[in-house]
C-alpha positions in Angstrom: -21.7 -15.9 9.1 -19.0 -16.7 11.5 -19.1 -18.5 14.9 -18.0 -17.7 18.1 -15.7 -20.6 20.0 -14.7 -20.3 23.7 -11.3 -20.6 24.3 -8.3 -20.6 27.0 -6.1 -17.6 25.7 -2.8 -20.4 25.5 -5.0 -22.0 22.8 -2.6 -22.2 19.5 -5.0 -20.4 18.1 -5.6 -17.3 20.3 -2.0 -16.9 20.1 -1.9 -16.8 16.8 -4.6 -14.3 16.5 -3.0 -12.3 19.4 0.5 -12.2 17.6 -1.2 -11.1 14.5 -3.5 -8.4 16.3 -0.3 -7.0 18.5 1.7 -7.1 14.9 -0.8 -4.9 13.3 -1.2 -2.8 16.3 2.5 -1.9 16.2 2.6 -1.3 12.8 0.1 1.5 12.8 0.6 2.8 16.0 1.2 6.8 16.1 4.9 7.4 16.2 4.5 10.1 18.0 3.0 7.9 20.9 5.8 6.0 20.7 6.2 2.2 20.5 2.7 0.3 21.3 3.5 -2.1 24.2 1.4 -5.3 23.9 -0.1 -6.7 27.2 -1.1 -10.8 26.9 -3.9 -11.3 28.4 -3.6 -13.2 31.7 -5.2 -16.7 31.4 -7.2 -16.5 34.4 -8.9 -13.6 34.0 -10.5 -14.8 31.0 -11.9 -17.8 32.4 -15.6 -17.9 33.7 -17.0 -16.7 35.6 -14.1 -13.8 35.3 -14.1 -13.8 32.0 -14.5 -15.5 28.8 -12.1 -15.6 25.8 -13.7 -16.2 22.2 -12.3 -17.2 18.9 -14.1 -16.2 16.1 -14.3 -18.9 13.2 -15.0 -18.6 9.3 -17.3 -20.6 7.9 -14.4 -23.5 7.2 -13.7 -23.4 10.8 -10.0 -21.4 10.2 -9.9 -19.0 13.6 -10.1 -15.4 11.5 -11.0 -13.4 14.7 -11.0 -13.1 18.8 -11.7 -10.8 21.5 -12.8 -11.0 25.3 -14.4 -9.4 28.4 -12.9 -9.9 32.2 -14.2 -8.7 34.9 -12.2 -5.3 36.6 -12.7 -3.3 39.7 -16.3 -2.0 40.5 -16.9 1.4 39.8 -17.0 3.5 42.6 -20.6 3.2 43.2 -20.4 -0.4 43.6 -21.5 -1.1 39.7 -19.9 -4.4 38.4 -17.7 -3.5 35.7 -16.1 -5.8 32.8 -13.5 -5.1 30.0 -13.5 -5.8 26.6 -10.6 -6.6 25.6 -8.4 -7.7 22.1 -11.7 -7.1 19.7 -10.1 -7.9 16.5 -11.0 -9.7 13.1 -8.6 -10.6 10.4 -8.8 -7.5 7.5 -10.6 -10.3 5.6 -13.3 -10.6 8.0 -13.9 -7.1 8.2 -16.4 -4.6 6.9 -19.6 -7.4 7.2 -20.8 -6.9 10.5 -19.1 -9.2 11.9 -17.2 -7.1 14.6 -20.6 -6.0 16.1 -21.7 -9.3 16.3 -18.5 -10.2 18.3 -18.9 -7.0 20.9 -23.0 -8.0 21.4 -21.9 -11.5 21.9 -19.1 -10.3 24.5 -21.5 -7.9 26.4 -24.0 -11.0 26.5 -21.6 -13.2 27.8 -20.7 -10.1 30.4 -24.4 -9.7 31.4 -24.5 -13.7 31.9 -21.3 -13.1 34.8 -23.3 -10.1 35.9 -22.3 -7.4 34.6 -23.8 -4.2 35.1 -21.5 -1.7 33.1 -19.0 -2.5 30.5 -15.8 -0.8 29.7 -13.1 -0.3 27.1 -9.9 1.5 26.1 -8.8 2.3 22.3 -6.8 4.7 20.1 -7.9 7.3 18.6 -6.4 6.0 15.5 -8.5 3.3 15.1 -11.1 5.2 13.6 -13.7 2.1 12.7 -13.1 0.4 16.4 -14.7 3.7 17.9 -17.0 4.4 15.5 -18.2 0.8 16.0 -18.4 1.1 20.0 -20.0 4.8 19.7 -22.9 3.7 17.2 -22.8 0.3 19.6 -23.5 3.0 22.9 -20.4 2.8 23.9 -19.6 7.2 25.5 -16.8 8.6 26.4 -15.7 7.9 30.3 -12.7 9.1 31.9 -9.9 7.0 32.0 -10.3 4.0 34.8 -6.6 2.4 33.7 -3.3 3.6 32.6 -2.8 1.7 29.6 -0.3 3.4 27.3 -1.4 2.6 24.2 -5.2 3.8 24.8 -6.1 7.4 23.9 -10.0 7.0 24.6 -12.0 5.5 26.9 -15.3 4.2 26.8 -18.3 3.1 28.7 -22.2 1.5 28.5 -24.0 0.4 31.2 -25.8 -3.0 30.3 -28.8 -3.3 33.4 -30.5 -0.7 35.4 
């Protein structure tokens, strides 16, 4: 089972995870949606009680995995809204379970900074990533950013 380490996204190792995540990203990115355009995360808003950066270790303690929540703009109704953001597990670390575990651990760790909703953007050509967040759900909201990589948009409110 893998662990879940908080960490500052300048950590060595978030950035090493980030470059391989952005790397893999580009490579199977639609062409016809032209280049993917990585965004690195901004350190602050991944830093309690805005946020909280995790790197997901193997059972040897090598970082094989990261992703985070930060908190965005309310919904228009006032609902507290955070982001998941960078979800993403080495290939080897896939297909276990592992990725659920990381999103339920991020929306804890939402709910904790009071979270009422949480939010996410994806492409529609990662076809696990969305099945993950529907069967985790996650339903289809309309788009509350312009990020020009994301095709789909998704949303699950965590508290009545």
């Amino acid at each position: 089972m893998l662990r879940f380490r908080d960490a500052d996204v300048t950590d060595p190792d978030a950035h090493r995870l980030l470059d391989a995540y952005f790397a893999e990203r580009a490579e199977g990115f639609p062409p016809e949606q032209g280049a993917y355009r990585p965004t690195w995360p901004e350190p602050a808003q991944f830093t309690p009680p805005a946020g909280v950066f995790l790197i997901v270790e193997d059972e040897s303690g090598e970082a094989v995995g990261c992703g985070g929540v930060r908190r965005i703009a309310d919904a228009d109704d006032g609902t507290v809204r955070f982001e998941v953001k960078h979800l993403w597990l080495a290939p080897a670390g896939r297909g276990r379970g592992e990725g659920r575990r990381l999103l339920l651990e991020l929306e804890r760790r939402a709910v904790g900074f009071g979270a009422a909703e949480l939010v996410l953007d994806t492409n529609a050509s990662l076809e696990a990533a969305g099945g993950l967040y529907r069967s985790s759900g996650y339903v289809d909201i309309p788009p509350y950013n312009a990020n020009p990589n994301a095709t789909n948009w998704y949303g699950k409110r965590v508290r009545a």
